[in-house]
N, C-alpha and C positions, 0 to 999 in steps of 0.2 A: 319915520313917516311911512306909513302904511302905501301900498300902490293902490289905485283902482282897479276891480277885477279887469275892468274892460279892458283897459287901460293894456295890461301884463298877459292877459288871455288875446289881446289884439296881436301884441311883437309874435307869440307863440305861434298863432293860425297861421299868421303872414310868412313864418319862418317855415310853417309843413308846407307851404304851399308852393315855395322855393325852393322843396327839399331838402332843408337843410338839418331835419331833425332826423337823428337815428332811426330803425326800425322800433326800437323799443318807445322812443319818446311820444315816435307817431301814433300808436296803440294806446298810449296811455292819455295824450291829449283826445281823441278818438272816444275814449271810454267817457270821459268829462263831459266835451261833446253832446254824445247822445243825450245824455240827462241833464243839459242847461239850456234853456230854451235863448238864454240871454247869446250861448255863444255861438248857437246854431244859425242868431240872426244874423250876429257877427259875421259867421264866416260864408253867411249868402252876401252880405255887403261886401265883405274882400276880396272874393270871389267875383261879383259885376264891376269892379274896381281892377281885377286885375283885369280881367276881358277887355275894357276900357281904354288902358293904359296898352297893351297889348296890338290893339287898334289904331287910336290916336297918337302915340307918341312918337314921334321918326326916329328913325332908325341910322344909325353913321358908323361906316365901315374903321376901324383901328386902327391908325399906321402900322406899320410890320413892325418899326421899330418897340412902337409901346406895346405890341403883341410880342414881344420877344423877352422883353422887360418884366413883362405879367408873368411871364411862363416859369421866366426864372426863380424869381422869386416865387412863386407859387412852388415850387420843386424844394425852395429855402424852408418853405412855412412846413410843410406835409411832412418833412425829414420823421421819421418815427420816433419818437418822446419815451423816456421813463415813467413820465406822472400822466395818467389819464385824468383830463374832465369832463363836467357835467354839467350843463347847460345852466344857470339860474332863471328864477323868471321877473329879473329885476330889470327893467330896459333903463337907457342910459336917460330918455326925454319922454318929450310928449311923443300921443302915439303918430306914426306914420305908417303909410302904408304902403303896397306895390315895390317898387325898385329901390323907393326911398330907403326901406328899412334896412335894407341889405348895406346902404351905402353910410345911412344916418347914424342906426340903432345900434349900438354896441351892448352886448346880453353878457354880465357877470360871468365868471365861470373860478367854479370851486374845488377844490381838490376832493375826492370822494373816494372809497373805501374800494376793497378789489374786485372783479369783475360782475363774481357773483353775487354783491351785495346789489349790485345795479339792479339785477336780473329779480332780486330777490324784494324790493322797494317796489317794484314795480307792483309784484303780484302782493304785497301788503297794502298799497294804496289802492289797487282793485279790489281787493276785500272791501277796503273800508268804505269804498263806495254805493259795494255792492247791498253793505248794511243797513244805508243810510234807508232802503226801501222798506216800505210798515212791515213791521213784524222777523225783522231782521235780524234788529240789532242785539239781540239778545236773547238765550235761550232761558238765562237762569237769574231771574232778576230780583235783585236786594237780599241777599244773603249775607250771612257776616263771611268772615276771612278763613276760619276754621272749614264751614262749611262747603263753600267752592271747591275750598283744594280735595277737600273727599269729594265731591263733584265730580273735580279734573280727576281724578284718581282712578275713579270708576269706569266713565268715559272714554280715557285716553292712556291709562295706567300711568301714568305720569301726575303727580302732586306738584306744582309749581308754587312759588312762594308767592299769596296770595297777600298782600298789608293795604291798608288803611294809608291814605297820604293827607297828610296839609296841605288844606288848600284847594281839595278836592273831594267828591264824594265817589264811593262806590256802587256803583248803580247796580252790577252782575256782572256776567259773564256769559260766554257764547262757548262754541266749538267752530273751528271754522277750516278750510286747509291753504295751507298756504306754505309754497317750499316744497311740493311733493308728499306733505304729511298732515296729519290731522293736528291742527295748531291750538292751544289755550290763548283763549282771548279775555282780559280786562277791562270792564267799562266803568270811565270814570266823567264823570260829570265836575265844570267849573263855572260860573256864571252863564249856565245854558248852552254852554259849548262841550263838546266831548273828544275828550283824549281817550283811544285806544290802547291796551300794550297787548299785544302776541308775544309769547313764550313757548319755547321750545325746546329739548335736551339738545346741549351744544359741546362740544370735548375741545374746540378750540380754545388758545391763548386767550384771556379774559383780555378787552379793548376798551378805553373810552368812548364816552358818546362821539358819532358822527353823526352830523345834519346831511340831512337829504330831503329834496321837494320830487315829487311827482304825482304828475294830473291833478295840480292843487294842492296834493293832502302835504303837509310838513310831519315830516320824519327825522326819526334819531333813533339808532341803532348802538345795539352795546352788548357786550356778553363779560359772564361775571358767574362765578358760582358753578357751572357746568350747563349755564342757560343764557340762550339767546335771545336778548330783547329789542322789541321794535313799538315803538311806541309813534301815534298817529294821529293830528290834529288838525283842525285848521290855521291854527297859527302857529310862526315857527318860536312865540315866545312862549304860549301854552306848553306847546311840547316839551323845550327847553326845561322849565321852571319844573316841569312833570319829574323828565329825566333827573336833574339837580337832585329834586326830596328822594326818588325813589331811593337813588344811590348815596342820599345822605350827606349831600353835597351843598341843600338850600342854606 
């Protein structure tokens, strides 16, 4: 079952506004943001809500003992970890807001790839946002498969394997950067929605797919062949189902 945007985009605001999203999260919820008018209202209502609640609600000082209690355990939780996570944007309820959600809301959290895959999801999902504006999304459109990679070839000196998937159309191709370098982009079209993939020369260990969300966009990342892939949707089953055919997996 699907979440409401409002609904998941609501736990999220509520959460920057608590501070409790990383520097990276906050930037990227930030970018969503600007270009959703839906969540800009949003976060002018949670915002006179917190003001509200800030005002109105009394305020009671904490015995020392249960402040002694919190401390500890707070020192138990922080303890430094081997597996880092990454926030989901699945809330546990309906939504709540103010102090509620901090207390209420319990937000998934997923095991997710090394540091610089974070870094890395982020500035892929700001591309693809960035696409989403007329005349963006593509530079090189409805080409066959041969075609593009002499495209990318020219462009970027780099040929990336360009196919044809079930299930999907090939709509073009862009140039785009992302990662510090001029990246090849794939655009593919599915019942009106569109999956992304960027490609990249990569000399790391080939990995399996990892899912990753951010600012919305669902992601899954993979390398295989001597190339890095990151593929970009709006839902995380599109993506999935993308990732599966590419790698031959459907």
């Amino acid at each position: 079952m699907s979440v409401p945007h409002s609904e998941a985009m609501g736990v999220l605001l509520q959460a920057n506004l608590d501070g409790e999203l990383d520097a990276l999260q906050s930037a990227d919820l930030a970018l969503h943001v600007a270009g959703c008018d839906e969540c800009q209202a949003l976060l002018g209502q949670l915002r006179g809500l917190n003001a509200a609640l800030r005002t109105t609600v009394p305020r009671y000082q904490a015995p020392e003992a249960l402040r002694r209690s919190l401390i500890a355990s707070i020192a138990v939780a922080t303890k430094p970890q081997r597996r880092r996570f990454r926030l989901s944007w699945v809330p546990a309820g309906g939504f709540l807001a103010g102090a509620a959600v901090a207390a209420a809301v319990a937000l998934t959290v997923l095991p997710i790839a090394p540091p610089e895959a974070i870094r890395v999801a982020g500035e892929v999902a700001a591309a693809t946002l960035r696409a989403r504006e007329p005349g963006h999304l593509l530079d090189r459109p409805g080409a066959a498969p041969t075609e593009l990679a002499a495209w990318f070839q020219v462009g970027l000196g780099f040929a990336p394997p360009v196919r044809e998937i079930a299930g999907f159309t090939l709509a073009g191709a862009r140039l785009d950067y992302v990662h510090g370098r001029r990246t090849a982009v794939l655009v593919y079209r599915r019942d009106g929605r569109t999956v992304t993939l960027y490609l990249w020369p990569e000399k790391h260990t080939p990995t399996p797919p990892v899912s990753l969300a951010s600012a919305g966009v669902a992601l899954s990342y993979w390398r295989a062949d001597g190339v890095e892939f990151w593929a970009a949707g709006d839902t995380p089953g599109d993506v999935r189902t993308f990732a599966d055919a590419w790698r031959g997996k459907a």
